[in-house]
LUMPAFI-759004 format. One record per residue (C-alpha): residue number from 0; y, z, x. Coordinates in Angstrom, 2 decimals. Layout:
# LUMPAFI-759004
<site baba="NUM" y="Y" z="Z" x="X"/>
...
# end
This chain:
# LUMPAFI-759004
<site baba="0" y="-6.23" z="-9.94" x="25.14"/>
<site baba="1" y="-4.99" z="-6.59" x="25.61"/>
<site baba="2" y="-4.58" z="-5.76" x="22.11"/>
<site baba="3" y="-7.74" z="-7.20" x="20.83"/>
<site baba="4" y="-10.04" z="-4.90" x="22.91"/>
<site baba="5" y="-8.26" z="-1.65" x="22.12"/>
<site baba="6" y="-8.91" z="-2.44" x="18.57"/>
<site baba="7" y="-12.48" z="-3.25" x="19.33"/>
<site baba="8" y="-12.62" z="0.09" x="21.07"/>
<site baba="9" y="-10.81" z="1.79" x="18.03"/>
<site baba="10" y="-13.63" z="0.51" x="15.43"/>
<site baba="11" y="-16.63" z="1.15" x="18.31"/>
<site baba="12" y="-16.49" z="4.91" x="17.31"/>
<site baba="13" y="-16.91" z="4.05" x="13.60"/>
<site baba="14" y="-19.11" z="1.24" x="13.62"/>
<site baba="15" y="-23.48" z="2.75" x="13.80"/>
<site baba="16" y="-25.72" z="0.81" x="15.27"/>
<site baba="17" y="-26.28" z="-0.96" x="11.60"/>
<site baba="18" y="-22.82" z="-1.23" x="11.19"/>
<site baba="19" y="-20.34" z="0.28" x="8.81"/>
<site baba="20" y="-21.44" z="2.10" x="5.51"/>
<site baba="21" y="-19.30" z="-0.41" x="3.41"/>
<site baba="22" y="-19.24" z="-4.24" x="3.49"/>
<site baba="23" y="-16.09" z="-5.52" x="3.40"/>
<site baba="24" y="-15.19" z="-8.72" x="1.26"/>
<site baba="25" y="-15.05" z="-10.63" x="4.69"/>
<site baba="26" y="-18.16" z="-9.84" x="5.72"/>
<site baba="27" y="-19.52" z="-10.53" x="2.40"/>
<site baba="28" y="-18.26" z="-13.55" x="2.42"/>
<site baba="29" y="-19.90" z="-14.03" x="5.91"/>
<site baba="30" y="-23.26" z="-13.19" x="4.72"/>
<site baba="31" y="-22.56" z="-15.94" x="2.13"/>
<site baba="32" y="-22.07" z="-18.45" x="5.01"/>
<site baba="33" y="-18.95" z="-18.94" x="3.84"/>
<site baba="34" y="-20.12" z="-21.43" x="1.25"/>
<site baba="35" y="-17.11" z="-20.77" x="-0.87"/>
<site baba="36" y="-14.39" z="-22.55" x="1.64"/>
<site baba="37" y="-16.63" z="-25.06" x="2.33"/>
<site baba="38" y="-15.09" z="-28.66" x="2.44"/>
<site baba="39" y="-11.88" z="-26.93" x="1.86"/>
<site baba="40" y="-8.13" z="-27.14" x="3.49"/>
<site baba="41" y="-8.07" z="-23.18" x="3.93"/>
<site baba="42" y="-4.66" z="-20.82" x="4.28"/>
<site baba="43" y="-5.18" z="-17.55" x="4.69"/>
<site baba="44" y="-2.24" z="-14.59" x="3.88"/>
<site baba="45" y="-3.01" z="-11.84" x="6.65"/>
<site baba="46" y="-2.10" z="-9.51" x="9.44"/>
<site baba="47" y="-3.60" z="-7.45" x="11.86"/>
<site baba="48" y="-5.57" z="-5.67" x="9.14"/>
<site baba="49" y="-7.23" z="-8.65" x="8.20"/>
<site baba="50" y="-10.45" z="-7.48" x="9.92"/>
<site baba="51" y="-14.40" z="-7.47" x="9.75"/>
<site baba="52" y="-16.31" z="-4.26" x="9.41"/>
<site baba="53" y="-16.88" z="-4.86" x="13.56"/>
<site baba="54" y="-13.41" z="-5.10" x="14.02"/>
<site baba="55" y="-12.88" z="-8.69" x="14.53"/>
<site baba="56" y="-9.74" z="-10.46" x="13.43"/>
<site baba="57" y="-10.42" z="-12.41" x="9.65"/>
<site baba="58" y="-8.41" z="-15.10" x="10.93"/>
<site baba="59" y="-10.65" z="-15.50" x="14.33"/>
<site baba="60" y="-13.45" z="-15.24" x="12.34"/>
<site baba="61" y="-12.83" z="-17.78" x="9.81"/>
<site baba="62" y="-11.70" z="-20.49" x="12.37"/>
<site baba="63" y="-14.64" z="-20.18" x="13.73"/>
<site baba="64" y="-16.59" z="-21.06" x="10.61"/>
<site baba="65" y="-14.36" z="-22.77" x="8.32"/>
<site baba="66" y="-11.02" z="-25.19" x="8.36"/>
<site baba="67" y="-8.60" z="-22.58" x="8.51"/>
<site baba="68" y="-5.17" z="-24.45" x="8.48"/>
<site baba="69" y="-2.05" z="-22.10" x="8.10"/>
<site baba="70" y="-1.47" z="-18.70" x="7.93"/>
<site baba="71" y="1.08" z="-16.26" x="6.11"/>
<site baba="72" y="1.69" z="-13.02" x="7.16"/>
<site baba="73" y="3.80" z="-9.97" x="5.36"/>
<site baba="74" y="6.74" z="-7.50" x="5.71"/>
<site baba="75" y="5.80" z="-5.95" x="9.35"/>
<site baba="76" y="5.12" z="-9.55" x="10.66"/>
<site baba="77" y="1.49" z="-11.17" x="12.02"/>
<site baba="78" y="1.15" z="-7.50" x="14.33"/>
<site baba="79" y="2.28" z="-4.70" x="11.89"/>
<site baba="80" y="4.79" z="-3.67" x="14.83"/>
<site baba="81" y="8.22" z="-4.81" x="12.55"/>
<site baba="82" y="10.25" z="-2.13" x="11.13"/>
<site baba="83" y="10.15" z="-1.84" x="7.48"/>
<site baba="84" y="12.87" z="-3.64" x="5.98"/>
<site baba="85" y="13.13" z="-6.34" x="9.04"/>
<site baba="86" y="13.09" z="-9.54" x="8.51"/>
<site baba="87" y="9.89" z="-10.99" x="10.11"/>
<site baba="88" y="10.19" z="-14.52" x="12.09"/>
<site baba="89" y="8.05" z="-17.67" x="11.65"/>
<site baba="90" y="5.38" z="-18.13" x="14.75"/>
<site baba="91" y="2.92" z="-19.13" x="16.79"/>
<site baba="92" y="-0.23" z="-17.11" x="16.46"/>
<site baba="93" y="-1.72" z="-17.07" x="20.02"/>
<site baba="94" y="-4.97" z="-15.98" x="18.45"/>
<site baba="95" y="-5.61" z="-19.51" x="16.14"/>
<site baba="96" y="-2.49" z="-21.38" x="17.69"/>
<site baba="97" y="-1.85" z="-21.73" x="14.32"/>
<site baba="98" y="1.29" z="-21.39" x="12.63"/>
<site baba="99" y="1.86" z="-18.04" x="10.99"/>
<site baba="100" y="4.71" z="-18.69" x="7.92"/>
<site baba="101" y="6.72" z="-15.49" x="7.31"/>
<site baba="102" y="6.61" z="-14.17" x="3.78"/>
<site baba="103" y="9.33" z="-11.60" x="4.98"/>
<site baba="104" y="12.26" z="-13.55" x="5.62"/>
<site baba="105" y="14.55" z="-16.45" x="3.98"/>
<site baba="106" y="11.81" z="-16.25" x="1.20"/>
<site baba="107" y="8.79" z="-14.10" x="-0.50"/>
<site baba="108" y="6.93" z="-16.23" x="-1.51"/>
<site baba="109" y="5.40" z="-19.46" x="-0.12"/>
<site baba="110" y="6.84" z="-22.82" x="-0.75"/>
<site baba="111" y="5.40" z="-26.35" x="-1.50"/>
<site baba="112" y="5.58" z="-26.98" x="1.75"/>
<site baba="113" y="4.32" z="-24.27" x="3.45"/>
<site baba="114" y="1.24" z="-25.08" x="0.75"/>
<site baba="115" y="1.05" z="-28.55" x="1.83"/>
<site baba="116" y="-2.46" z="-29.67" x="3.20"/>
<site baba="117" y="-3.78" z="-26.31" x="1.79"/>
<site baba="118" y="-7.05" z="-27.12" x="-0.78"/>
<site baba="119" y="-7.01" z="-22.86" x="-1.11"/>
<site baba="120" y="-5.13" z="-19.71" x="-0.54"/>
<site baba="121" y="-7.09" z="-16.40" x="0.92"/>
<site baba="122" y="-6.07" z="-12.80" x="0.94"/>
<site baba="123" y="-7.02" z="-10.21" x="3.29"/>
<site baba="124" y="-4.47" z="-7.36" x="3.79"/>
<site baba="125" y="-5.16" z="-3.80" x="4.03"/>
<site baba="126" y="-3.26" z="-2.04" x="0.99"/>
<site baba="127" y="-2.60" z="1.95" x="0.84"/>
<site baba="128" y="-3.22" z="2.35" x="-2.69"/>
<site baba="129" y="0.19" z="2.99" x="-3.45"/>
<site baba="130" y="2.64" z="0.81" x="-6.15"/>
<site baba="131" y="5.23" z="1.00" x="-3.52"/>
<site baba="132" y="3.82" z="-0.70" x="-0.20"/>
<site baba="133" y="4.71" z="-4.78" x="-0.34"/>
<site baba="134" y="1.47" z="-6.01" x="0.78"/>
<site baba="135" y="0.46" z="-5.68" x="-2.95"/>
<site baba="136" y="3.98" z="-7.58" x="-3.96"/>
<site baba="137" y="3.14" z="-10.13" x="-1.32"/>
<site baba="138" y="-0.55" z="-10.88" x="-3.04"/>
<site baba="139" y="1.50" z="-11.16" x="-6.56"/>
<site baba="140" y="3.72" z="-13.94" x="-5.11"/>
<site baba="141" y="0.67" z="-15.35" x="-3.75"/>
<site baba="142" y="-1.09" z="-15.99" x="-7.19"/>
<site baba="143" y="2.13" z="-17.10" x="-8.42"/>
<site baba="144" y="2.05" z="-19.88" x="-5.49"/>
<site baba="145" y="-1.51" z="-20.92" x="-5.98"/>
<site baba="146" y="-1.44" z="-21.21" x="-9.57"/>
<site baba="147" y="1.99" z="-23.69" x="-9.24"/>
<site baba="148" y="0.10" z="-25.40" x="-6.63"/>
<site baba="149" y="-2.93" z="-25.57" x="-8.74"/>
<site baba="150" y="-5.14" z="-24.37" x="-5.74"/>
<site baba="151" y="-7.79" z="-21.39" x="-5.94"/>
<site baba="152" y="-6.73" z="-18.25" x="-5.07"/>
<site baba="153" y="-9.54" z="-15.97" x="-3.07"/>
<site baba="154" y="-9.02" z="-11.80" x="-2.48"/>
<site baba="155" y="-11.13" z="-10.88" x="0.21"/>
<site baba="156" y="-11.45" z="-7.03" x="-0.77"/>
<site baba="157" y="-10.59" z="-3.98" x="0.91"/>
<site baba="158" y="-11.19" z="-0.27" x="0.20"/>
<site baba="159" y="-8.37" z="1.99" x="-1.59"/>
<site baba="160" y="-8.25" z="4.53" x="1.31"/>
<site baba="161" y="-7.22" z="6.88" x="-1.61"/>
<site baba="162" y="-10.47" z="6.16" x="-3.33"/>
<site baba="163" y="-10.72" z="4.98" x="-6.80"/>
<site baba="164" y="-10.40" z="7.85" x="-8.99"/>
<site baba="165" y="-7.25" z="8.98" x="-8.30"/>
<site baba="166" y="-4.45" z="7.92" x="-10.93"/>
<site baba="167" y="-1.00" z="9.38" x="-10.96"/>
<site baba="168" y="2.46" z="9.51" x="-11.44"/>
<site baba="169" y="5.53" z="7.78" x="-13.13"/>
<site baba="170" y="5.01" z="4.54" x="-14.67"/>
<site baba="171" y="7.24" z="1.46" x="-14.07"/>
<site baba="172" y="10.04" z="0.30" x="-16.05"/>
<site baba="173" y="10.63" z="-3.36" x="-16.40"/>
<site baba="174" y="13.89" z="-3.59" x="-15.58"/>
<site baba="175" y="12.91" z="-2.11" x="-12.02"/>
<site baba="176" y="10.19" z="-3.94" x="-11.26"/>
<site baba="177" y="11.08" z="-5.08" x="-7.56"/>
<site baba="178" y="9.53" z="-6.40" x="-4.36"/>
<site baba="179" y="9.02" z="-2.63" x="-3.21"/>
<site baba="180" y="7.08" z="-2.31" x="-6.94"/>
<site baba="181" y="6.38" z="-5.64" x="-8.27"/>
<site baba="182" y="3.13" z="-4.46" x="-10.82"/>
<site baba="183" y="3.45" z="-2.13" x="-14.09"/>
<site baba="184" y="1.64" z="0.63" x="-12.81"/>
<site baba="185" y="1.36" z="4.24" x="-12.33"/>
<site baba="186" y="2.54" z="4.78" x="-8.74"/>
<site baba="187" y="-0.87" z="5.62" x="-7.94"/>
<site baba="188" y="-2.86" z="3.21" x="-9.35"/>
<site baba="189" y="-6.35" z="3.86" x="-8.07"/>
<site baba="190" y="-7.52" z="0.31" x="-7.90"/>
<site baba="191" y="-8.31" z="-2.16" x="-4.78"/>
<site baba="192" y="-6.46" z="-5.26" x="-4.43"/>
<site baba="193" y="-9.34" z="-7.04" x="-6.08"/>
<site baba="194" y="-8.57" z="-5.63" x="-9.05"/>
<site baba="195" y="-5.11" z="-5.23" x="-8.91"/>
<site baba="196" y="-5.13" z="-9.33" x="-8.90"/>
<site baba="197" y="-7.75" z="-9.26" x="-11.77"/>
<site baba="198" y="-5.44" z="-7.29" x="-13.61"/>
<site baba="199" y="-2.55" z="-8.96" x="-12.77"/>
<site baba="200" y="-3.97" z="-12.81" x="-13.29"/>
<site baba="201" y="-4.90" z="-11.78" x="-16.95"/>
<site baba="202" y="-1.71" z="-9.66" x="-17.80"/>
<site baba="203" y="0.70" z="-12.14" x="-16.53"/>
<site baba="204" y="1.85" z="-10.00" x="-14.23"/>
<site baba="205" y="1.81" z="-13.16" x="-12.17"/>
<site baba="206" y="2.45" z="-15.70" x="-13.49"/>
<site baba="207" y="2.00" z="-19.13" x="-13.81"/>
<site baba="208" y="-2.00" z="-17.50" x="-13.57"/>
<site baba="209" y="-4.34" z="-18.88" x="-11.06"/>
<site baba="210" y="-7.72" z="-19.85" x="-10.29"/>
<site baba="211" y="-8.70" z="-16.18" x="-9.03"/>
<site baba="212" y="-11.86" z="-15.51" x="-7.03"/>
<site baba="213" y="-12.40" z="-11.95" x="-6.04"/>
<site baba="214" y="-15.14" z="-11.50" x="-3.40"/>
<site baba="215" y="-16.26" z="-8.14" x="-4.04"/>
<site baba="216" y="-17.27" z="-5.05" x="-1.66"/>
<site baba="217" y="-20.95" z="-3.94" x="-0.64"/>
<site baba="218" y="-21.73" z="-0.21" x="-0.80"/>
<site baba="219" y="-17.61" z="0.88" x="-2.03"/>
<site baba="220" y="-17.88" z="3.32" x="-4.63"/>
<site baba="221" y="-14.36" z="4.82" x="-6.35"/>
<site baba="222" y="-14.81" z="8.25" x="-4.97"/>
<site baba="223" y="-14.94" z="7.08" x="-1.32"/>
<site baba="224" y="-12.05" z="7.94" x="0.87"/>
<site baba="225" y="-11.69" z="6.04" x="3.93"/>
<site baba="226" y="-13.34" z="8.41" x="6.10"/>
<site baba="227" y="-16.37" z="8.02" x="3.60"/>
<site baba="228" y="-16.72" z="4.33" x="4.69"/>
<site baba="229" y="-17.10" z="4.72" x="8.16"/>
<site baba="230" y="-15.25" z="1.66" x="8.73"/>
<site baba="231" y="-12.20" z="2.08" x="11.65"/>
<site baba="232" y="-8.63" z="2.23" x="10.45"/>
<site baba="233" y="-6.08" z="-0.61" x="11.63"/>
<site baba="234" y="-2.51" z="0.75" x="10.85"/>
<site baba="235" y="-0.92" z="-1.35" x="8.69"/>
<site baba="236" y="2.54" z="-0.74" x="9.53"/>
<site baba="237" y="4.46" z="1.37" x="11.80"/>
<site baba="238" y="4.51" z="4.71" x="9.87"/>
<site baba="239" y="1.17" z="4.66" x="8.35"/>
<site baba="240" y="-0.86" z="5.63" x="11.83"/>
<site baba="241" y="-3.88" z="7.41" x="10.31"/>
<site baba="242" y="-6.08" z="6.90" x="7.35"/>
<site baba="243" y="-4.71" z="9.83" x="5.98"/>
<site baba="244" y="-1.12" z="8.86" x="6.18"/>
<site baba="245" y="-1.76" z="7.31" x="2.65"/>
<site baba="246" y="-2.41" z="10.36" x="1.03"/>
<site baba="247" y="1.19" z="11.97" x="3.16"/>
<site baba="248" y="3.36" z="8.49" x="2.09"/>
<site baba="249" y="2.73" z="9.15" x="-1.72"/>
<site baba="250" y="3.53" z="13.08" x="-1.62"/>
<site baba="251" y="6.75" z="12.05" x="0.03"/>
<site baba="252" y="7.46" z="8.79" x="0.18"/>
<site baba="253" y="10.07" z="8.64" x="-2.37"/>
<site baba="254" y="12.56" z="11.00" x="-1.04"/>
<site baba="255" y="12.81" z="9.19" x="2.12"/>
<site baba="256" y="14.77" z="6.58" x="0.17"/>
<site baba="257" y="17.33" z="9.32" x="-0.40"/>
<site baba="258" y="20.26" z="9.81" x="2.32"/>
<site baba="259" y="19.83" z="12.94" x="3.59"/>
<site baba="260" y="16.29" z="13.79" x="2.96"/>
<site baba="261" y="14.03" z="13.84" x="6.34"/>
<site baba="262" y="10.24" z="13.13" x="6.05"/>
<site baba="263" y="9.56" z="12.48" x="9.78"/>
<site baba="264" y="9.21" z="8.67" x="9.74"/>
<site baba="265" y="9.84" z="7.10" x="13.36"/>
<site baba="266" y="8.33" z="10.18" x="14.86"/>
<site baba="267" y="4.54" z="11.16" x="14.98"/>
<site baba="268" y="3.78" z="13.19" x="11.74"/>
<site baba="269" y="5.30" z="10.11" x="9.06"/>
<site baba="270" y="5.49" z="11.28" x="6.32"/>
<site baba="271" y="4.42" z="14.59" x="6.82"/>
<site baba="272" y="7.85" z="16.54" x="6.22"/>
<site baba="273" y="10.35" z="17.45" x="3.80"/>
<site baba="274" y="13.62" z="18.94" x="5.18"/>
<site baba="275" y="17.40" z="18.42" x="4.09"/>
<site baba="276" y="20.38" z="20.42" x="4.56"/>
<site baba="277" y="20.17" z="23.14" x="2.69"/>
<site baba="278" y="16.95" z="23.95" x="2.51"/>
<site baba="279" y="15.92" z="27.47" x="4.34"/>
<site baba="280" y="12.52" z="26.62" x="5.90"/>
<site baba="281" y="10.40" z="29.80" x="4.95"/>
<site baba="282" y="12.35" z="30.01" x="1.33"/>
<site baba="283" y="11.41" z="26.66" x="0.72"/>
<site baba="284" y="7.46" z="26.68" x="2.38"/>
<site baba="285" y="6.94" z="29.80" x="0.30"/>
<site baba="286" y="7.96" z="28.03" x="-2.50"/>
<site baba="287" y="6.04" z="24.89" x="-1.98"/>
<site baba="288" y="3.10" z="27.23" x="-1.36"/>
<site baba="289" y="3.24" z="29.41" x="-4.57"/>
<site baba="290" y="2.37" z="25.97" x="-6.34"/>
<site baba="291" y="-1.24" z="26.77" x="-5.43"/>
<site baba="292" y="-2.42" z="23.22" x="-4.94"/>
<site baba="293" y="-5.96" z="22.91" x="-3.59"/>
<site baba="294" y="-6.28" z="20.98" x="-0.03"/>
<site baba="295" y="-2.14" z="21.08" x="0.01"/>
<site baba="296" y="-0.83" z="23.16" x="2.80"/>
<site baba="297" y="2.56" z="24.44" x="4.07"/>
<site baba="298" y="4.62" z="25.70" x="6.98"/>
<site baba="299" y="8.04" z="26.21" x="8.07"/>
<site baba="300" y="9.20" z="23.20" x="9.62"/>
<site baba="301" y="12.28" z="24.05" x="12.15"/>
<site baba="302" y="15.15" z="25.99" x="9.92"/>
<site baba="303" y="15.28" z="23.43" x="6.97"/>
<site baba="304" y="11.96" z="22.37" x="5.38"/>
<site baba="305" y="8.16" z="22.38" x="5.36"/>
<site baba="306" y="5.53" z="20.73" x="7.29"/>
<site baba="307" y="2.48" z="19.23" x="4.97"/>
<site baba="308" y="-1.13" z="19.27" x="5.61"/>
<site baba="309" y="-2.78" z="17.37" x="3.24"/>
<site baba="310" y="-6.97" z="17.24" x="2.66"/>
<site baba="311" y="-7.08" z="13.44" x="1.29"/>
<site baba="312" y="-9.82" z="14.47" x="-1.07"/>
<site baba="313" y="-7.07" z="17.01" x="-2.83"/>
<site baba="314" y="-7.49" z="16.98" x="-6.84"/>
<site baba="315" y="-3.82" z="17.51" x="-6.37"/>
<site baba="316" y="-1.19" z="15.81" x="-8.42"/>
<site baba="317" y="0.24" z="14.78" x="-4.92"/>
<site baba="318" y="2.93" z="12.13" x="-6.53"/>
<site baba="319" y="4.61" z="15.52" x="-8.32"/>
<site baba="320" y="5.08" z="16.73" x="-4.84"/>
<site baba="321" y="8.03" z="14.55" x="-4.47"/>
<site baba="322" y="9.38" z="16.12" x="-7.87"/>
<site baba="323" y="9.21" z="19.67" x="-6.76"/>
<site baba="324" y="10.58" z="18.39" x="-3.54"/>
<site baba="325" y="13.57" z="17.01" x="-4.72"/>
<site baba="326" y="14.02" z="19.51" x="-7.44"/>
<site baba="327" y="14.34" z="22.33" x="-4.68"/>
<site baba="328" y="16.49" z="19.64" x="-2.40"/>
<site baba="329" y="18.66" z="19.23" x="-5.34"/>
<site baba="330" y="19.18" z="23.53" x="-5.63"/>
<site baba="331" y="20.51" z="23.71" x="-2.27"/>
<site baba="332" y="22.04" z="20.28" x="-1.94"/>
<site baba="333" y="23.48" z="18.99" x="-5.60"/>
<site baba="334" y="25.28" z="16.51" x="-4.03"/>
<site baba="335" y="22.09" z="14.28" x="-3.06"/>
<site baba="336" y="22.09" z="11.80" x="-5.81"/>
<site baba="337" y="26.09" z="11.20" x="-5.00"/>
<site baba="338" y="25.53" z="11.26" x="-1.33"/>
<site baba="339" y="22.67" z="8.36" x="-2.03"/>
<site baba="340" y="24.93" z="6.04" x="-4.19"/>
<site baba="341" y="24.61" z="2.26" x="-3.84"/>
<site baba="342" y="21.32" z="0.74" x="-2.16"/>
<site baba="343" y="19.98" z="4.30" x="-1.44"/>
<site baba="344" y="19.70" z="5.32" x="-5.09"/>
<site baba="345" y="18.88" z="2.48" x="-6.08"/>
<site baba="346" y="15.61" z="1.88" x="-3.88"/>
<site baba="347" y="14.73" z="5.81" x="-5.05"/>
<site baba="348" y="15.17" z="4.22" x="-8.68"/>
<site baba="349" y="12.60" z="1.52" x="-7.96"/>
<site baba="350" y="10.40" z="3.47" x="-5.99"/>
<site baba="351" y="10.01" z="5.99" x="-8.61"/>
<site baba="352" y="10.13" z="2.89" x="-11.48"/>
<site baba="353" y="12.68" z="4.70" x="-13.55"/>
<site baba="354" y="16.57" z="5.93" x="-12.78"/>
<site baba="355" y="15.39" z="8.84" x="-15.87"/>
<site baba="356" y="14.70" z="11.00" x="-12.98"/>
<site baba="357" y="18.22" z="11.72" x="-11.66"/>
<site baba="358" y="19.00" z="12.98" x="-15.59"/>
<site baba="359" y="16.04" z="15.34" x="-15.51"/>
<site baba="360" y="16.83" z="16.78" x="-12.25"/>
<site baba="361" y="20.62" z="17.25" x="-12.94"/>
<site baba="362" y="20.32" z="18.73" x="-16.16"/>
<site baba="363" y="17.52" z="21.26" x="-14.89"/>
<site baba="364" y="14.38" z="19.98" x="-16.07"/>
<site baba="365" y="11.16" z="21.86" x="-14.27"/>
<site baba="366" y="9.33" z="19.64" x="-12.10"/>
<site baba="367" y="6.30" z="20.30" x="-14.09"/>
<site baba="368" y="7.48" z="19.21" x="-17.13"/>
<site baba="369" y="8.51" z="16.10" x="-15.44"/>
<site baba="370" y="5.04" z="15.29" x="-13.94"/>
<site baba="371" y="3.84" z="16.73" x="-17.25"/>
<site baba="372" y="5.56" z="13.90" x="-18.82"/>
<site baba="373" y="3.52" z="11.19" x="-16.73"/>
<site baba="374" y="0.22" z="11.97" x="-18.71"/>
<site baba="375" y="0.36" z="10.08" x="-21.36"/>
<site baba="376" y="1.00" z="6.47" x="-19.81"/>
<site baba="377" y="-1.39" z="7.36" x="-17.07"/>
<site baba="378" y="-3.79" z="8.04" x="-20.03"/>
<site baba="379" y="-2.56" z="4.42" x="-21.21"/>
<site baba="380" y="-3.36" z="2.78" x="-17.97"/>
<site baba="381" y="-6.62" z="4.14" x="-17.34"/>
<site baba="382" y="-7.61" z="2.66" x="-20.62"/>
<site baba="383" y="-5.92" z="-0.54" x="-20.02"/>
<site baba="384" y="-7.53" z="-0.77" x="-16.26"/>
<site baba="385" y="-11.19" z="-0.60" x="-17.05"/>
<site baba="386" y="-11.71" z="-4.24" x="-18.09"/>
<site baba="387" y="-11.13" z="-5.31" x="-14.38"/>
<site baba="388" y="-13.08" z="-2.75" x="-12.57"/>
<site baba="389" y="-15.04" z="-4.14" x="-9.74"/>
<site baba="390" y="-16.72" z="-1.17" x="-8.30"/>
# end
């Protein structure tokens, strides 16, 4: 019980008296008396995210109220406490005593049988807002399961805790389209999940398509950060401990697939760093800081990098950080691509959507010019996005 009342305590400084400023799709759903499971076998995809605007688990809540049956949780198990990259075991969930089916182990994706009994599929996950983070991947294979199944599929949705306005950086290439990046977007997107599966149902992005239902947000507007909501923030995963570790994991998220390239992940600043061999700490944070990014600071960091402060509501390009990061990593350290050969280069190739970078940064290419070069397909998807808008 332990657990559960220290996240009750973490939302009890958010939550006023009226409750949060924004209604999450749960609690939407709630005020709806739950009419749309009604009658029905229900699964729900989840983790300890999967919360109402008071904090209480979705799963809790909708055993109480409707006839939950099975639940699948991601990468980073039922808890969020597995390393990234783990794989995460089939359980027990002491909460429902139902069985939780790993989606992050022998497969991705769940199976007929794992469907079996199930009349409809629910999704409640807290994404970052970032293409590369697999709770989005895991919805995708979702869809693709309901709609072979023939069962409804139901988002339950969450806020971006980048907000909605903010669109930016390299677009995805087909061929490396991946579990770490499994939709055709900029690598900032700027959508919620809602719309992500709206987008993805009609695009064929997953495909067979499904029987989407998206149940929508009360009082979420697309320039609201996640402080703005006033909702309390349940760490999805290990290294993203603060609602403003979103904003830190897409400034440097990439180069931490790189051997050799430290961003302070396992420590208490994820995220927050970029050091390598090679780099001269003032040098480098003088050089960072002559970009003159508004809300984007620097500071030495030890004798071989910078430490980032980051205001989340920065009109910063904060994706090109990685670029000018790697572009300076790559001055002192030219061996960094070679070092990272193999399954290091090539999860940099599908975080970034593209292996076009490692050209442009060996044959000198500015790192504006390469973030320059992101405008026009961002231009594309903004277009291309408004159709499935929610909010």
């Amino acid at each position: 019980m332990l657990p559960d009342l220290l996240l009750v305590l973490a939302f009890s400084s958010f939550a006023l008296a009226d409750g949060p400023r924004v209604q999450l799709g749960i609690d939407v759903l709630a005020g709806q008396q739950f009419q749309l499971l009604r009658g029905k076998r229900v699964g729900l995809v989840t983790n300890q995210t999967g919360v109402d605007g008071r904090g209480t688990r979705t799963r809790v809540v909708l055993k109480r109220h409707v006839d939950l049956v099975a639940l699948y949780t991601p990468e980073h198990g039922l808890d969020g406490t597995e390393l990234a990259g783990k794989y995460v075991a089939t359980r027990r969930d002491p909460l429902t005593g139902l069985l939780a089916h790993s989606l992050y182990g022998p497969t991705r994706k769940p199976t007929p049988a794992m469907l079996k009994g199930v009349d409809v599929l629910v999704f409640d996950l807290q994404d970052i807002g970032c293409r590369c983070y697999t709770y989005i991947s895991t919805m995708i294979k979702c869809m693709e399961a309901a709609g072979e199944a023939r069962i409804p599929f139901v988002v339950l949705d969450r806020p971006n805790p980048l907000g909605g306005l903010r669109v930016e950086g390299p677009p995805m290439e087909a061929r490396w389209i991946s579990f770490i990046g499994q939709v055709p977007t900029p690598y900032v997107p700027g959508l919620t999940a809602g719309e992500i599966a709206r987008m993805a149902n009609a695009l064929g992005w997953a495909s067979p398509r499904c029987d989407l239902r998206v149940v929508r947000m009360k009082g979420w507007r697309r320039d609201m950060v996640w402080d703005d909501t006033e909702l309390g923030w349940v760490k999805p995963s290990p290294n993203i401990p603060r609602a403003d570790t979103p904003a830190y994991y897409v400034a440097t998220g990439m180069l931490g697939e790189l051997k050799g390239i430290e961003g302070g992940c396992g420590g208490p600043t994820p995220f927050e760093i970029i050091a390598a061999k090679g780099l001269e700490s003032r040098s480098f944070t003088a050089k960072m800081s002559s970009l003159g990014l508004p809300g984007v600071r620097f500071s030495p960091y030890e004798r071989m990098g910078a430490r980032l402060t980051i205001d989340p509501r920065t009109p910063a390009n904060l994706t090109g950080l990685n670029i000018h990061g790697l572009a300076a990593v790559y001055r002192g350290a030219p061996n960094v691509f070679k070092r990272s050969r193999g399954s290091h280069l090539e999860l940099f190739f599908k975080a970034y959507g593209s292996a076009s970078i490692r050209r442009q940064i060996e044959r000198g290419v500015p790192a504006h010019r390469i973030i320059d070069g992101w405008t026009p397909s961002v231009a594309r998807f903004r277009v291309a996005r408004q159709p499935f808008l929610l909010y």
